[in-house]
C-alpha positions as CSV (number, residue, x, y, z in Angstrom):
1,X,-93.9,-27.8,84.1
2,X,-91.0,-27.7,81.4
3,X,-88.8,-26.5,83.7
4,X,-89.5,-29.3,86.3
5,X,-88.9,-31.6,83.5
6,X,-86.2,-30.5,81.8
7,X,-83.2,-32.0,83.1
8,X,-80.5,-29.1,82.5
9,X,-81.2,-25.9,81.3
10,X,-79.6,-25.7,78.1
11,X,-82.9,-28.1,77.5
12,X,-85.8,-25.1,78.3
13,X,-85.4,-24.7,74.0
14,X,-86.9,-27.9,73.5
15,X,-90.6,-27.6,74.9
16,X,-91.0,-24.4,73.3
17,X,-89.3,-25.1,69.8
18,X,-91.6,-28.7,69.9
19,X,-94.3,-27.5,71.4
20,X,-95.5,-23.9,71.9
21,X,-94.5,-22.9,68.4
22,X,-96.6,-25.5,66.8
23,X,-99.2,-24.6,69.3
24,X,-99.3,-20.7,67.6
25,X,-99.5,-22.1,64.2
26,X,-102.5,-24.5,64.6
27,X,-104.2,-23.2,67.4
28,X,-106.7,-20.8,64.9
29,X,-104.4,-17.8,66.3
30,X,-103.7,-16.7,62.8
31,X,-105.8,-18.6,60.2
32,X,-109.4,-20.5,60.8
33,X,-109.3,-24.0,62.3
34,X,-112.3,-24.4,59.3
35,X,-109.7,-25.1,56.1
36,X,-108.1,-27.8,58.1
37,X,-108.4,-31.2,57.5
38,X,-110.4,-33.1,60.6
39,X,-108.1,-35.5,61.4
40,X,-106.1,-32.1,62.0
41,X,-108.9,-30.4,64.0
42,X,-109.3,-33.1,66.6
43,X,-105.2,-32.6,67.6
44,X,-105.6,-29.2,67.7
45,X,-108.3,-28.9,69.9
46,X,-106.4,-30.6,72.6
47,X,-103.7,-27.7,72.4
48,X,-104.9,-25.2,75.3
49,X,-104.2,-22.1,73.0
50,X,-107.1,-23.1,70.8
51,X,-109.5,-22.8,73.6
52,X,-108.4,-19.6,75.0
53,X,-108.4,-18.4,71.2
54,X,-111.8,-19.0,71.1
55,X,-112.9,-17.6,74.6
56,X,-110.6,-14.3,73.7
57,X,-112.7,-13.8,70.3
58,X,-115.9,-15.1,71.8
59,X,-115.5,-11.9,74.2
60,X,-113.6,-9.6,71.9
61,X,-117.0,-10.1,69.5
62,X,-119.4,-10.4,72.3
63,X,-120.6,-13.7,70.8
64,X,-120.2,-15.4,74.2
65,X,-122.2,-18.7,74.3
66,X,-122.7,-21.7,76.6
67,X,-120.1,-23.6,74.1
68,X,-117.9,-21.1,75.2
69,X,-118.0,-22.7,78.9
70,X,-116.8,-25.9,77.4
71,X,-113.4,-23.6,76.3
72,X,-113.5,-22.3,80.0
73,X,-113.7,-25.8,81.6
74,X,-111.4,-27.4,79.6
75,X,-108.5,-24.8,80.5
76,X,-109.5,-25.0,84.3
77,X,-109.2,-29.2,84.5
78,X,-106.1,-28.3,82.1
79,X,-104.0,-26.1,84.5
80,X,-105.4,-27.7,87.4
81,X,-103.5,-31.1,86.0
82,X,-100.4,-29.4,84.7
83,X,-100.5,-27.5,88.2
84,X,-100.1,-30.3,90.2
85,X,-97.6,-32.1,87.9
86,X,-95.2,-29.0,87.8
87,X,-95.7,-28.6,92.0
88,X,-94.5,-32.4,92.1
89,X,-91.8,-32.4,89.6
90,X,-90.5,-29.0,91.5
91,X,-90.6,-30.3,94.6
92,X,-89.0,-33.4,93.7
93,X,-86.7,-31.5,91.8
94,X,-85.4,-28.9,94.7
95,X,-86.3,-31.5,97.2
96,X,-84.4,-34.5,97.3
């Protein structure tokens, strides 16, 4: 998707200096979501990392439960969306 936004590609840094470093740091990869403030909790569970976080440990532990499908939906609807919107900007893109 970055790459089908970006408009040259001295900007591909951008997305993941802005956005998927952040995303390490607060998505509970490192240190519990539970110390953080809950204003801070609701942004970070609308990163995609934190779900798969949670599925990865939910299986790693064997604690699977049906909150855990919640995780799974929510990345399915999430890379069907950023699917289609990277197949669009592509083709548009390479297509013109």
């Amino acid at each position: 998707m970055f790459a089908g936004l970006a408009p040259y590609i001295d900007n591909l840094n951008l997305p993941v200096f802005l956005f998927i470093n952040p995303m390490f740091l607060f998505s509970g990869t490192f240190f519990p979501l539970d110390g953080m403030p809950g204003w801070v909790q609701f942004l970070v569970n609308l990163l995609p990392l934190t779900h798969l976080v949670n599925l990865t440990r939910a299986a790693t532990f064997n604690t699977l439960s049906p909150a855990a499908l919640w995780d799974l939906l929510y990345l399915l609807v999430l890379t069907a969306v950023v699917a289609c919107v990277s197949i669009r900007r592509m083709k548009a893109r390479l297509i013109k």
